[in-house]
N, CA, C and O of each residue as an XYZ file, in Angstrom:
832
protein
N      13.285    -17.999    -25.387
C      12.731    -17.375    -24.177
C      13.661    -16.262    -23.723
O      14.880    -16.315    -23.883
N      12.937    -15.119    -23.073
C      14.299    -13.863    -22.620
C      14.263    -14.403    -21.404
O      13.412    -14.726    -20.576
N      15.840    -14.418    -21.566
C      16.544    -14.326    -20.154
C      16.809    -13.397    -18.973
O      17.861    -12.766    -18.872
N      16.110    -13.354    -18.346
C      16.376    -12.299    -17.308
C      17.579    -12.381    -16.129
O      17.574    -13.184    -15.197
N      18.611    -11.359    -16.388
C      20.049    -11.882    -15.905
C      20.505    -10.732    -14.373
O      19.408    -10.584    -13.834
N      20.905    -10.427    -14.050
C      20.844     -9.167    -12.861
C      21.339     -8.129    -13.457
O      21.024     -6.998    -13.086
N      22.430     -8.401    -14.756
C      22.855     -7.450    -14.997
C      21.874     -6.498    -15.864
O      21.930     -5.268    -15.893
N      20.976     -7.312    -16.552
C      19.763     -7.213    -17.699
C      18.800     -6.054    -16.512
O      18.193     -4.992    -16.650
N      19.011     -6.705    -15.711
C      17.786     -5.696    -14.921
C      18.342     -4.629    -14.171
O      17.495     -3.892    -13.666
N      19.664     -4.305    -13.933
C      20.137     -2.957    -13.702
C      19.547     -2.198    -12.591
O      19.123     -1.044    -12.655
N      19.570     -3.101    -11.393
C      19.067     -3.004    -10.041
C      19.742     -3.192     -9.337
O      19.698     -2.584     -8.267
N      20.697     -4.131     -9.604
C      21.951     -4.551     -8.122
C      21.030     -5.491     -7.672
O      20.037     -6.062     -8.125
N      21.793     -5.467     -6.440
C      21.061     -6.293     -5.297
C      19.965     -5.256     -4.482
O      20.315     -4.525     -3.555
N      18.731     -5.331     -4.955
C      17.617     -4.808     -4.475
C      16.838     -5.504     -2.966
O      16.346     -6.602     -3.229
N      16.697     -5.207     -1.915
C      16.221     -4.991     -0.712
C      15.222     -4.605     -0.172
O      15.311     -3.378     -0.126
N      13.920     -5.069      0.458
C      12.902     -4.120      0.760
C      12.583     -5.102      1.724
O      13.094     -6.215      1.604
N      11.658     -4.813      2.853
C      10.891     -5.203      4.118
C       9.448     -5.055      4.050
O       8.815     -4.220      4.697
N       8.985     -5.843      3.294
C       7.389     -6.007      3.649
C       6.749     -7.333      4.278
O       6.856     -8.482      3.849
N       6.026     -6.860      5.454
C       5.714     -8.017      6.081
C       6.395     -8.507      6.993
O       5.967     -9.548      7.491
N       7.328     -8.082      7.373
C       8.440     -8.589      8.478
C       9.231     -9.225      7.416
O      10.303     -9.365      8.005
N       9.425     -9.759      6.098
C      10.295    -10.254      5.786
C      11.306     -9.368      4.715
O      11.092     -8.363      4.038
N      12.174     -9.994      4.847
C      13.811     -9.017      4.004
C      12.838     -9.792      2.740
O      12.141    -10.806      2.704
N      13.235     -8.647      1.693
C      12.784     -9.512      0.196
C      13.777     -9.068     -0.672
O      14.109     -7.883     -0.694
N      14.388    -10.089     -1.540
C      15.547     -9.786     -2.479
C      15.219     -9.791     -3.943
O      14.983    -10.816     -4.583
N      15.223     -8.620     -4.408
C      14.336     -8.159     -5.884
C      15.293     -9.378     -7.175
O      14.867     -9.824     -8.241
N      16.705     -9.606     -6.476
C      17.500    -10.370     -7.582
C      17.395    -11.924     -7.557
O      17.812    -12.673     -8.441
N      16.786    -12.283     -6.426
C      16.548    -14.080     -6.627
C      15.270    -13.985     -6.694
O      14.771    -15.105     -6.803
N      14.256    -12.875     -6.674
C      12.561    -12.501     -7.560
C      12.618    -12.869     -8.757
O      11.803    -13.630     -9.280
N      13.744    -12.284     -9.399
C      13.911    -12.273    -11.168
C      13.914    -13.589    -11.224
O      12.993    -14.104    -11.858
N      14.822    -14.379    -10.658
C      14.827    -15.747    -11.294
C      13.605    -16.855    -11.114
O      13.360    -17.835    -11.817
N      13.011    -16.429    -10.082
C      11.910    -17.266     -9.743
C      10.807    -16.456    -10.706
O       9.908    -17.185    -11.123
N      10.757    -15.358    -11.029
C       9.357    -15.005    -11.530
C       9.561    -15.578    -12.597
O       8.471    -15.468    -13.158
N      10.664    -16.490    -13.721
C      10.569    -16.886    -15.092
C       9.152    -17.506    -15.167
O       8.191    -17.214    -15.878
N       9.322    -18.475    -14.191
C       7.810    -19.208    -14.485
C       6.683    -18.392    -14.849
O       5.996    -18.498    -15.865
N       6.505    -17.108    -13.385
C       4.824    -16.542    -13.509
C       5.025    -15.523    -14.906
O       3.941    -15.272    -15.434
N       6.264    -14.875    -15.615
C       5.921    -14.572    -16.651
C       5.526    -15.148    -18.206
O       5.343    -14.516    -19.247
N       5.482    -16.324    -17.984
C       4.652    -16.921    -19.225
C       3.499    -16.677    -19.335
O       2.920    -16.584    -20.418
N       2.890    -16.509    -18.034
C       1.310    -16.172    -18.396
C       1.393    -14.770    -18.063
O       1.183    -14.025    -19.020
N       1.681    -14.133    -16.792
C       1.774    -12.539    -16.428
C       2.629    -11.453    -17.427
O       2.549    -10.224    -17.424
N       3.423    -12.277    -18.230
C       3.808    -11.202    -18.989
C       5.878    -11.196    -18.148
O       6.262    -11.807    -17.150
N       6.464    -10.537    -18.814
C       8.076    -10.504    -18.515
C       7.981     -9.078    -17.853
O       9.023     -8.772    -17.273
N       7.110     -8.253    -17.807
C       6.971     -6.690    -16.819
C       5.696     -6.639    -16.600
O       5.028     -5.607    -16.545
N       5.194     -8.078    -16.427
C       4.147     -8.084    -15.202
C       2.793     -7.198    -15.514
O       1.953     -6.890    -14.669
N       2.767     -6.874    -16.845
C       1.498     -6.271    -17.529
C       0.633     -7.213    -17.367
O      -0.173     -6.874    -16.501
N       0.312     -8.723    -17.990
C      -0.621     -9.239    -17.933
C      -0.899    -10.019    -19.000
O      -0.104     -9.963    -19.938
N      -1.968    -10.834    -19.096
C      -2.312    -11.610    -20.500
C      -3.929    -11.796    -20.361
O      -4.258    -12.699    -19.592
N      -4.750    -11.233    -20.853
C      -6.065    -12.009    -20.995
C      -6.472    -13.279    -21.938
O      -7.456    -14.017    -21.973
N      -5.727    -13.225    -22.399
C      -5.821    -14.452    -23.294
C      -5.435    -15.717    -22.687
O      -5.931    -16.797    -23.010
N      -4.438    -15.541    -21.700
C      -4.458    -16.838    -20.376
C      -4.781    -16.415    -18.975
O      -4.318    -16.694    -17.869
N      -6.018    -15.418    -19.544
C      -6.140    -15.480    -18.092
C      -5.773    -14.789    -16.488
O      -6.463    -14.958    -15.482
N      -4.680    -14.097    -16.566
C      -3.392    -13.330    -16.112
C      -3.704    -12.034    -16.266
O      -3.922    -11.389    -17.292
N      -3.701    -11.495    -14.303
C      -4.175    -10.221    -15.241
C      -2.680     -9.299    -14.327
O      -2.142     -9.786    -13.333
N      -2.215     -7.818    -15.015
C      -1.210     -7.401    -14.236
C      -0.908     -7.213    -13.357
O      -1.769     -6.665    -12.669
N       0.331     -7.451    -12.718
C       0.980     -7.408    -11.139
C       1.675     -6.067    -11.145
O       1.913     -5.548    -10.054
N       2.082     -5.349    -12.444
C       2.818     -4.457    -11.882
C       2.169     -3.292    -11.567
O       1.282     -2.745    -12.224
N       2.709     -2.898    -10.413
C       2.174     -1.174    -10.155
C       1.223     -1.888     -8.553
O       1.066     -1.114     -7.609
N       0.767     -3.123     -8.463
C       0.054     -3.766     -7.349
C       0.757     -3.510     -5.691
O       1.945     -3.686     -5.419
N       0.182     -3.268     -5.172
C       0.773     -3.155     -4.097
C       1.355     -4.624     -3.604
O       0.748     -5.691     -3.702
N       2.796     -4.405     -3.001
C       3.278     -5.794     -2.235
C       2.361     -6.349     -1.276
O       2.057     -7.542     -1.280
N       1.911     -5.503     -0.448
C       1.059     -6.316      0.545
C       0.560     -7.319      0.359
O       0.611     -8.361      1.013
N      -0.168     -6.972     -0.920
C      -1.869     -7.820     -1.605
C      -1.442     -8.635     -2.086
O      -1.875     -9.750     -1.796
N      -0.007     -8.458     -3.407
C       0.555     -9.876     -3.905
C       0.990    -10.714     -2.741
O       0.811    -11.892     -3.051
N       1.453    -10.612     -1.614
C       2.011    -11.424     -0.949
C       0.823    -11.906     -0.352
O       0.974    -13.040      0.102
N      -0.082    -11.525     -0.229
C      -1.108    -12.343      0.728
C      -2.009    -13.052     -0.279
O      -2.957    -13.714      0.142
N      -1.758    -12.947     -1.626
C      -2.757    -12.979     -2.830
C      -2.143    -14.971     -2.877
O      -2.593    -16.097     -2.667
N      -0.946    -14.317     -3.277
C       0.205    -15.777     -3.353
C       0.307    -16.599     -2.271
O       0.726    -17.749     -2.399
N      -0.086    -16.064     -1.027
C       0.194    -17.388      0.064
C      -1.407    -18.055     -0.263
O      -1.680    -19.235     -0.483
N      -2.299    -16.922     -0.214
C      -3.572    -17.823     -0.456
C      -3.687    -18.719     -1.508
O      -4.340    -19.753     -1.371
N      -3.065    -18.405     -2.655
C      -3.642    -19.509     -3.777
C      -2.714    -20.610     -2.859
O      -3.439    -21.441     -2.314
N      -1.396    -20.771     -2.603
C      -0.704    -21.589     -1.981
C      -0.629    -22.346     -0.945
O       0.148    -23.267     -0.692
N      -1.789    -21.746     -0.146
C      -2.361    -22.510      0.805
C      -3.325    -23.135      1.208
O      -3.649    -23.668      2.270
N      -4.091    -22.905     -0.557
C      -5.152    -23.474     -0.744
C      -6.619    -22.528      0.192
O      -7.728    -23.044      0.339
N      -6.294    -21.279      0.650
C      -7.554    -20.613      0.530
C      -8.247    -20.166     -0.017
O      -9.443    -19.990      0.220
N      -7.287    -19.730     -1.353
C      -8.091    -19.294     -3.040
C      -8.090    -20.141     -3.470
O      -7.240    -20.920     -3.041
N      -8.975    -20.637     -4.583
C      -8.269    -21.009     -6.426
C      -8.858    -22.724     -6.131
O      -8.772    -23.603     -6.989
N      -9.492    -22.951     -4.646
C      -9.916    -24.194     -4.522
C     -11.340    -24.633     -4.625
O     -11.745    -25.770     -4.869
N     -12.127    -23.407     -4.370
C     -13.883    -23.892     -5.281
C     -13.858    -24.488     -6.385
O     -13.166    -24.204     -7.362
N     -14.550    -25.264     -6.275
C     -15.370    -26.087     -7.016
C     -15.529    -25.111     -8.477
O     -16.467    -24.340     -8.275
N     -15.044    -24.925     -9.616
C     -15.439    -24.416    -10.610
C     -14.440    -23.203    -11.013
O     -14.317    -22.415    -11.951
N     -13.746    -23.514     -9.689
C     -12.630    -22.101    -10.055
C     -11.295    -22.452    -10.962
O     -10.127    -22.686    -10.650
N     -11.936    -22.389    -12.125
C     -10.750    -23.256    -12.955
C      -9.368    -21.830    -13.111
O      -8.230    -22.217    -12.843
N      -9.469    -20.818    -13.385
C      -8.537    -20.238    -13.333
C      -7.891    -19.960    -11.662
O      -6.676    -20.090    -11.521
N      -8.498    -19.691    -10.797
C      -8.004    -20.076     -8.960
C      -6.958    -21.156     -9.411
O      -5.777    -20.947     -9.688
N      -7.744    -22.560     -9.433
C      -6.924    -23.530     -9.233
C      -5.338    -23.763    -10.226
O      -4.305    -24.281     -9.802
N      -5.543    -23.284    -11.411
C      -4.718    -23.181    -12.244
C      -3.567    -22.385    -11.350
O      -2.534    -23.044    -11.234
N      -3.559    -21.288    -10.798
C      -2.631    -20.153    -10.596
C      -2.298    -20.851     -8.778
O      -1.327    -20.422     -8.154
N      -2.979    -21.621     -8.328
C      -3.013    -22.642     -6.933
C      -1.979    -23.529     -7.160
O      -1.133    -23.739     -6.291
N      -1.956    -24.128     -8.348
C      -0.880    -25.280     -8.336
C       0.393    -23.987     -8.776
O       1.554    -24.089     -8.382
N      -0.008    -23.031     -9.483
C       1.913    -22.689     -9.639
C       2.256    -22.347     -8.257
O       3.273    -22.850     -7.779
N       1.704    -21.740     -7.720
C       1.955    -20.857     -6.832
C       2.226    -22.665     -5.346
O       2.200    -22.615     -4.116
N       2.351    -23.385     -5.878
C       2.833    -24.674     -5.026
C       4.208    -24.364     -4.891
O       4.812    -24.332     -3.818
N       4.648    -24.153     -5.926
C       6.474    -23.816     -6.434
C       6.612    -23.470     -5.315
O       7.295    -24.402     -4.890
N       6.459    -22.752     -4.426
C       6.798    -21.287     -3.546
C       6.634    -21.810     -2.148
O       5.890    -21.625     -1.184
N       7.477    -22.411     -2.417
C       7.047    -23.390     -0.339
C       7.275    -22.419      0.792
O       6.579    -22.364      1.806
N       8.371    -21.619      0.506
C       8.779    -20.183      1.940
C       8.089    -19.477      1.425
O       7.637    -19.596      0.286
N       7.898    -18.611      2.203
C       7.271    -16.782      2.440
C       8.741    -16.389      1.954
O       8.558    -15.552      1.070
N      10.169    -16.605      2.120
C      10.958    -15.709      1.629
C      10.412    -16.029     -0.128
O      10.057    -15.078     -0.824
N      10.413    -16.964     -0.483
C      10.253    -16.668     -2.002
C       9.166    -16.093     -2.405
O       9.304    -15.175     -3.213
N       8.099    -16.382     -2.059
C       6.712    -15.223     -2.325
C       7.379    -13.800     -2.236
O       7.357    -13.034     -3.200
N       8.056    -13.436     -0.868
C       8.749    -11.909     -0.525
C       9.454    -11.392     -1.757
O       9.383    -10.320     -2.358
N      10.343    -12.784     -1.990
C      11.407    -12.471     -3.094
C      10.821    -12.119     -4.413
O      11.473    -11.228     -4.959
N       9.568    -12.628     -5.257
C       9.332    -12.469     -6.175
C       8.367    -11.293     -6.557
O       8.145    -10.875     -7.694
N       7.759    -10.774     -5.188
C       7.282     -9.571     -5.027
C       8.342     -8.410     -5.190
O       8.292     -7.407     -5.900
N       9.175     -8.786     -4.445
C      10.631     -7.696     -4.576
C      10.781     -7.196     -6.001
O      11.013     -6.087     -6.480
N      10.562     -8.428     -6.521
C      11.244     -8.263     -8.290
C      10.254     -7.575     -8.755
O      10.545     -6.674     -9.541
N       8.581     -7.828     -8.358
C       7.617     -7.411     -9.262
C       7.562     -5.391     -8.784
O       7.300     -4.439     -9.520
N       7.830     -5.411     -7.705
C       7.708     -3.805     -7.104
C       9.357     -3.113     -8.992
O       9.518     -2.120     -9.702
N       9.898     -4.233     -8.844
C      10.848     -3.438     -9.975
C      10.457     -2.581    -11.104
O      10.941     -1.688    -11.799
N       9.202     -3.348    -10.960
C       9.000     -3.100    -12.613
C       8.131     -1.985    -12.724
O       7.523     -1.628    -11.714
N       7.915     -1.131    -14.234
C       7.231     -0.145    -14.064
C       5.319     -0.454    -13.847
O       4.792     -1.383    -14.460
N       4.643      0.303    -13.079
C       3.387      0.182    -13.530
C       2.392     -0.424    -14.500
O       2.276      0.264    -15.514
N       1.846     -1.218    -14.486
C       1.457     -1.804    -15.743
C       0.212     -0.544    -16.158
O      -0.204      0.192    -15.263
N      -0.389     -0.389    -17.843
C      -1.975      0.301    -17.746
C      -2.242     -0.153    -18.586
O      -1.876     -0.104    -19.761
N      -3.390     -1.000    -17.700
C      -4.269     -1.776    -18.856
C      -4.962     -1.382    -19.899
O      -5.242     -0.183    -19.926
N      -5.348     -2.096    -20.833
C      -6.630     -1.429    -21.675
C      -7.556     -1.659    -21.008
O      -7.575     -2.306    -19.961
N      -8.794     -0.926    -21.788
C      -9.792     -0.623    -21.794
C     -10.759     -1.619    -22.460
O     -10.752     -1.883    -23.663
N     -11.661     -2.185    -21.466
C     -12.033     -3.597    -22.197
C     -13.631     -3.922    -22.157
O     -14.212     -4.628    -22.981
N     -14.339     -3.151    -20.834
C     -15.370     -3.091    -20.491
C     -16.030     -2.201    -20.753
O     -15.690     -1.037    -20.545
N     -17.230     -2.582    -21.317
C     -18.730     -1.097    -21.691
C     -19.738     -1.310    -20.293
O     -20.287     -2.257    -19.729
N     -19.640     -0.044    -20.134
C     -20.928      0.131    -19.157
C     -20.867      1.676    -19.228
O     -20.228      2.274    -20.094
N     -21.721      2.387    -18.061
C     -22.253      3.938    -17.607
C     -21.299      4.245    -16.661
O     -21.673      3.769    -15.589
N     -20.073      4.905    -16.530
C     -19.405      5.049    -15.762
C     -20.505      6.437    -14.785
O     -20.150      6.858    -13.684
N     -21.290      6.734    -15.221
C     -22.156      7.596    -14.420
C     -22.711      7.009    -13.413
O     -22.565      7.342    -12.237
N     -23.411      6.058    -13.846
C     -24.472      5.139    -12.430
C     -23.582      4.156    -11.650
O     -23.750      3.696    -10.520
N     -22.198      3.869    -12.889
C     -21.113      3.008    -11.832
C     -20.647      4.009    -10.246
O     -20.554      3.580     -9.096
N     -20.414      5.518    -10.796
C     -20.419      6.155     -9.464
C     -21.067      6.046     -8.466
O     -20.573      5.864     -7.353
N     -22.513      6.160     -8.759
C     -23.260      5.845     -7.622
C     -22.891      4.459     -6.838
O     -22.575      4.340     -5.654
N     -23.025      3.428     -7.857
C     -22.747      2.123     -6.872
C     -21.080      1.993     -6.449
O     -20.732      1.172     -5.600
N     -20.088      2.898     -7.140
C     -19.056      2.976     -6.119
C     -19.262      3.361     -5.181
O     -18.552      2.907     -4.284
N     -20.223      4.306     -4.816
C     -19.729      5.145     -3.276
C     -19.517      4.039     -1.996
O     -18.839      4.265     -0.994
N     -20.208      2.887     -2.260
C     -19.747      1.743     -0.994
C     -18.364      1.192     -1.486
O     -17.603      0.463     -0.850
N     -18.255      1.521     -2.318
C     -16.604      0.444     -2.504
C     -15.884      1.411     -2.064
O     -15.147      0.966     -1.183
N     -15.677      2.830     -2.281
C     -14.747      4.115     -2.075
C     -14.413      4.034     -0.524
O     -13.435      4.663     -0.118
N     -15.471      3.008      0.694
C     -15.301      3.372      1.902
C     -13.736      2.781      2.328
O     -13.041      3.311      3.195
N     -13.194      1.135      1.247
C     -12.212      0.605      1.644
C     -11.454      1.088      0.510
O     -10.305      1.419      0.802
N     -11.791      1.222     -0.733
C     -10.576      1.324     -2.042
C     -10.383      2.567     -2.650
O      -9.667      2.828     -3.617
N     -11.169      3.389     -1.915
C     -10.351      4.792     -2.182
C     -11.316      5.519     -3.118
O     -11.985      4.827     -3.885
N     -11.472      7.021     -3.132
C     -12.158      7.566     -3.681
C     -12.192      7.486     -4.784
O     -13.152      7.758     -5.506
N     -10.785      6.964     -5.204
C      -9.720      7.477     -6.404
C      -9.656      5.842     -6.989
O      -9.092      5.536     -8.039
N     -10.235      5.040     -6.237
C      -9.434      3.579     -6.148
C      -8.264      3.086     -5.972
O      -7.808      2.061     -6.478
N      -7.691      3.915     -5.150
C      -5.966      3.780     -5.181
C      -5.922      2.828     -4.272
O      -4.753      2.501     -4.067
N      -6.959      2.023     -3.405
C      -6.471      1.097     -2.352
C      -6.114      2.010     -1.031
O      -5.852      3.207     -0.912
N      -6.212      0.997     -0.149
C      -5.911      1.200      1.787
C      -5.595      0.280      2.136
O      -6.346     -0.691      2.043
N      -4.523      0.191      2.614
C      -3.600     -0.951      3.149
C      -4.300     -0.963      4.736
O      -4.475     -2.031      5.321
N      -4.631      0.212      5.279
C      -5.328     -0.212      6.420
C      -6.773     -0.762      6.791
O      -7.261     -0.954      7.905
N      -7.597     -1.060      4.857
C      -8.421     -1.927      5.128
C      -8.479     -2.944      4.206
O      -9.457     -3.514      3.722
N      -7.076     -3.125      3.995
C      -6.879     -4.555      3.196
C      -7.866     -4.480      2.324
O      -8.935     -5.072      2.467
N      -7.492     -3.536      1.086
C      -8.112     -3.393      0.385
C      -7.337     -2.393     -0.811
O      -7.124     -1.180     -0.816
N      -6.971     -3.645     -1.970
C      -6.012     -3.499     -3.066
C      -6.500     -2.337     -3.873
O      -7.680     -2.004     -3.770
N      -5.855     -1.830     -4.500
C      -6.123      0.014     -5.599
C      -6.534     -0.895     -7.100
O      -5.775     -1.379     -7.940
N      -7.759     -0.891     -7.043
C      -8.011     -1.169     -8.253
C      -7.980     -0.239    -10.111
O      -8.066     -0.747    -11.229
N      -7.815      1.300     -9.672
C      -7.264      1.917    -10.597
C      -6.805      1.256    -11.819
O      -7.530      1.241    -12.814
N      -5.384      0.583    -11.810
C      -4.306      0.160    -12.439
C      -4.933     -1.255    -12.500
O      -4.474     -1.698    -13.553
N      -5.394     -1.812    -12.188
C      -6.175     -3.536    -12.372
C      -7.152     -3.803    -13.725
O      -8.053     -3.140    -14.239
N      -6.489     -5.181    -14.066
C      -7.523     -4.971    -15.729
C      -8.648     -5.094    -15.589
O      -8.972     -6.038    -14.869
N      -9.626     -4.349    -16.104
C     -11.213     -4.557    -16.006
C     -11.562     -5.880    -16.226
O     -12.362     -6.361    -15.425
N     -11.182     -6.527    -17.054
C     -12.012     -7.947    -17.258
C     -11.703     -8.664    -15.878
O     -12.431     -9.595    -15.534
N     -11.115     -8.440    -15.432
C     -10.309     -9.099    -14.043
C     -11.281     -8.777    -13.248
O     -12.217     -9.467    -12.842
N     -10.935     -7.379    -12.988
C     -12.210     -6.620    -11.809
C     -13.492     -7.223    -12.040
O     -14.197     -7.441    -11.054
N     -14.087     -7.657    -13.679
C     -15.422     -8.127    -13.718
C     -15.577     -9.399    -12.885
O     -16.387     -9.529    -11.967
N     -14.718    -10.314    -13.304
C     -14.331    -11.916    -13.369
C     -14.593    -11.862    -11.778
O     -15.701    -12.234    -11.389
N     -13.651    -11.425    -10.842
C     -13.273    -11.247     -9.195
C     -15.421    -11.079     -9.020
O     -16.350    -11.885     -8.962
N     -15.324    -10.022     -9.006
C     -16.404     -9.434     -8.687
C     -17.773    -10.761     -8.933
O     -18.595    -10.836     -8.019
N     -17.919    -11.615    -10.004
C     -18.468    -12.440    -10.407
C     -18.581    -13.565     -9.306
O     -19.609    -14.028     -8.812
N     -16.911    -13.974     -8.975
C     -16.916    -15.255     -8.479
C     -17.126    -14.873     -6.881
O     -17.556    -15.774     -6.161
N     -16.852    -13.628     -6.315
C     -17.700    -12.942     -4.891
C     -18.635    -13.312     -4.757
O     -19.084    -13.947     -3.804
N     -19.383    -12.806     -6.207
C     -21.055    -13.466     -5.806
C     -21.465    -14.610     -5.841
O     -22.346    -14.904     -5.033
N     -20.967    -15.652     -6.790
C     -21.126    -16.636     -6.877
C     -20.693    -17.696     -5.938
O     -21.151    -18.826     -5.772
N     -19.476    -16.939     -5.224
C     -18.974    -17.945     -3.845
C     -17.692    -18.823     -4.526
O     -17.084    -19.679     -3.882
N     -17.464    -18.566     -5.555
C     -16.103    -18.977     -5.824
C     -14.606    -18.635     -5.215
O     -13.495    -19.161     -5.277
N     -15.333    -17.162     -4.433
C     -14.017    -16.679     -3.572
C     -14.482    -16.073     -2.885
O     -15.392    -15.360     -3.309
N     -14.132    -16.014     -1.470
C     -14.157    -15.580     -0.153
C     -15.357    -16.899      0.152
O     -16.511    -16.476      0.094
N     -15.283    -17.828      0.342
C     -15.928    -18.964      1.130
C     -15.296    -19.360      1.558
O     -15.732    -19.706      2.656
N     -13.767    -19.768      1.359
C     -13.183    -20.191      2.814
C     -13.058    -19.585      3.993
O     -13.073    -18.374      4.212
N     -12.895    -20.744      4.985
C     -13.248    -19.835      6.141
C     -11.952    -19.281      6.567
O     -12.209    -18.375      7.361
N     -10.625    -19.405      6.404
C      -9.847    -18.418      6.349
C      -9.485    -16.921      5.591
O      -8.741    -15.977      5.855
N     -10.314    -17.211      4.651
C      -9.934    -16.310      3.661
C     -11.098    -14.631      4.498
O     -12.117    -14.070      4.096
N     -10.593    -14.511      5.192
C     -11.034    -13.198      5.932
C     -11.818    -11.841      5.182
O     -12.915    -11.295      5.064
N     -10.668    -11.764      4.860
C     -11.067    -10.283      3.776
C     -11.692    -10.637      2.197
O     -12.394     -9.842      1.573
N     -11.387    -11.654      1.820
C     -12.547    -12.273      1.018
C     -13.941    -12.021      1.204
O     -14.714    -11.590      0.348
N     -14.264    -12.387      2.647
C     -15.921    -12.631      3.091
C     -16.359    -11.197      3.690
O     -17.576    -11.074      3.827
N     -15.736    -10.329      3.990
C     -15.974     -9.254      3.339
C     -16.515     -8.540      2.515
O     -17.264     -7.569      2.624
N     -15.856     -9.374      1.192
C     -15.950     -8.831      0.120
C     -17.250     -9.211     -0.593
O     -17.659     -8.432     -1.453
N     -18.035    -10.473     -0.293
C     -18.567    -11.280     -0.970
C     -19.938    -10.737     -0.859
O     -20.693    -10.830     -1.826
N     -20.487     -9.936      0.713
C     -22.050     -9.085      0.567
C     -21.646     -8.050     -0.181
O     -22.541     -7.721     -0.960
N     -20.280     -7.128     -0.315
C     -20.364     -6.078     -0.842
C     -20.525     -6.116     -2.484
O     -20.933     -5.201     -3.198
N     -20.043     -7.573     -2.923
C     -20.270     -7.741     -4.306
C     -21.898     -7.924     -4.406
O     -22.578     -7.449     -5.316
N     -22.271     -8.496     -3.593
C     -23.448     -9.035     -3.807
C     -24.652     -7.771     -4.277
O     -25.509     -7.873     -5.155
N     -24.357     -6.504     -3.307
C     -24.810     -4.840     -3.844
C     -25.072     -5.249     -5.429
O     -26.166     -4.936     -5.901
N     -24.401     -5.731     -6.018
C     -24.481     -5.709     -7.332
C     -25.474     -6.522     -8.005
O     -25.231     -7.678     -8.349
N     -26.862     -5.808     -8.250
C     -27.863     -6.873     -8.812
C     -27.801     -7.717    -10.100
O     -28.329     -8.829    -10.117
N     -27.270     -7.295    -11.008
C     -26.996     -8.097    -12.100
C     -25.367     -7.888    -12.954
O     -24.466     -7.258    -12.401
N     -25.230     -8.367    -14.016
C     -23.931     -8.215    -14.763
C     -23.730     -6.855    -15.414
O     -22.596     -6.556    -15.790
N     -24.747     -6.002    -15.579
C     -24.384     -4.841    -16.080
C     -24.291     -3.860    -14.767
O     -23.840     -2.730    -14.952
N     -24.661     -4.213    -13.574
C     -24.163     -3.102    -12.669
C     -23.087     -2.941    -12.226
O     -22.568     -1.887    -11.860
N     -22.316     -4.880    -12.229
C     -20.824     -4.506    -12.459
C     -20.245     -4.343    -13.408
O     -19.042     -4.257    -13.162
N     -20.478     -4.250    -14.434
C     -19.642     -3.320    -15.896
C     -19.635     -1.520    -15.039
O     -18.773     -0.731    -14.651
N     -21.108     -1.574    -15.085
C     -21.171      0.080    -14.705
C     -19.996      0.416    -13.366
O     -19.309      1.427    -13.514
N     -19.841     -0.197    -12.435
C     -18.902      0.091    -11.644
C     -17.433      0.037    -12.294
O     -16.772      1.075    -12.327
N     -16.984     -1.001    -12.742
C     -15.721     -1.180    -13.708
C     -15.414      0.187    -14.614
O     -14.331      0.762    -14.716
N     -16.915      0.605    -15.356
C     -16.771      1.371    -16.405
C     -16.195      2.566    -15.570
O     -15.110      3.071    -15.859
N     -16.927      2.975    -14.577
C     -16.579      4.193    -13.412
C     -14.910      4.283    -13.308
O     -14.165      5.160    -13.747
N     -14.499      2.713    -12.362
C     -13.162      2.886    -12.171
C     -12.295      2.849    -13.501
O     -11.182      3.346    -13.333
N     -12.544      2.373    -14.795
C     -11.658      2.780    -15.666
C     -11.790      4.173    -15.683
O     -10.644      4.609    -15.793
N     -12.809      5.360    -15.616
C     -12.534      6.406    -15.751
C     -11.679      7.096    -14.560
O     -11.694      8.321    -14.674
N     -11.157      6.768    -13.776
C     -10.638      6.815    -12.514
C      -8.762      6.891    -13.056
O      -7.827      7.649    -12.799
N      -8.928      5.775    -13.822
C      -7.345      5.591    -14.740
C      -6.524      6.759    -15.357
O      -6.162      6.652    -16.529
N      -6.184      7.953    -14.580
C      -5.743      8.633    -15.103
C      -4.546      9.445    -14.675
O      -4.068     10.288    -15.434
């Protein structure tokens, strides 16, 4: 297994403030060993378990992404076998400083860019972006002022998968999960499985 050591990562003691909390990028490294078995050691990703990339993600979203599986507002429907899977790691993480901390580490790393994984019409996906562009950006780069992550840099099969379990109610049905339920009529816009490819197909062309 690679060891990730402080000196290996050639950061020092790294520092940042998101959320009201101090986050320390060098006790991130040691705690992220776990989430890179499936996320990858620079936070690219794995579809093959499932895992899709953290790096290049905004802190905000991971930190609120991670308290939810951890607090059991994600990843707990009935059928959400990958939710629940990423629910129990994310148990590890009893403080908000360590969620902070392992975000710290993940802001380290470079950008992840996914492949290219989804077929659809990135032409007619435009059209049915223009309602998503109101929170995630023309560009998809995300708005932190409407809690609403930059899907750009996010792996398409992911974006499909998310988008799926919206409609299906696998996510955003709890009743905490706020910006979830949100999300869940705007997925719903989407009449069948190829209109969300066609949107996906859009924002991969966006990837540039």
């Amino acid at each position: 297994m690679r060891i990730l050591t402080i000196a290996s990562l050639g950061i020092g003691l790294a520092l940042f403030a998101v959320d009201g909390l101090a986050q320390d990028a060098v006790h991130g490294a040691e705690d992220y060993k776990l989430c890179a078995s499936c996320h990858g050691f620079k936070g690219e990703g794995n579809q093959l378990v499932n895992a899709p990339a953290l790096a290049g993600q905004a802190d905000w979203y991971l930190i609120r992404q991670i308290r939810n599986f951890r607090d059991g507002i994600r990843g707990t429907a009935e059928g959400d076998t990958h939710g629940k899977a990423m629910g129990q790691m994310a148990q590890g993480l009893a403080s908000d400083d360590k969620v902070a901390d392992i975000v710290a580490y993940i802001k380290t790393l470079p950008a992840a860019h996914p492949a290219t994984t989804v077929a659809g019409d990135p032409k007619t996906g435009q059209a049915l972006y223009a309602s998503c562009a109101v929170c995630h950006g023309s560009k998809a780069e995300g708005n932190e002022a409407m809690n609403a992550p930059a899907l750009a840099r996010s792996d398409d099969w992911y974006q499909v998968r998310q988008l799926q379990s919206f409609r299906s109610g696998l996510r955003g049905a709890h009743p905490d999960d706020v910006y979830g339920q949100q999300m869940r009529p705007m997925a719903a816009m989407l009449a069948d499985e190829q209109a969300i490819n066609n949107v996906v197909a859009y924002i991969n062309s966006l990837k540039k």
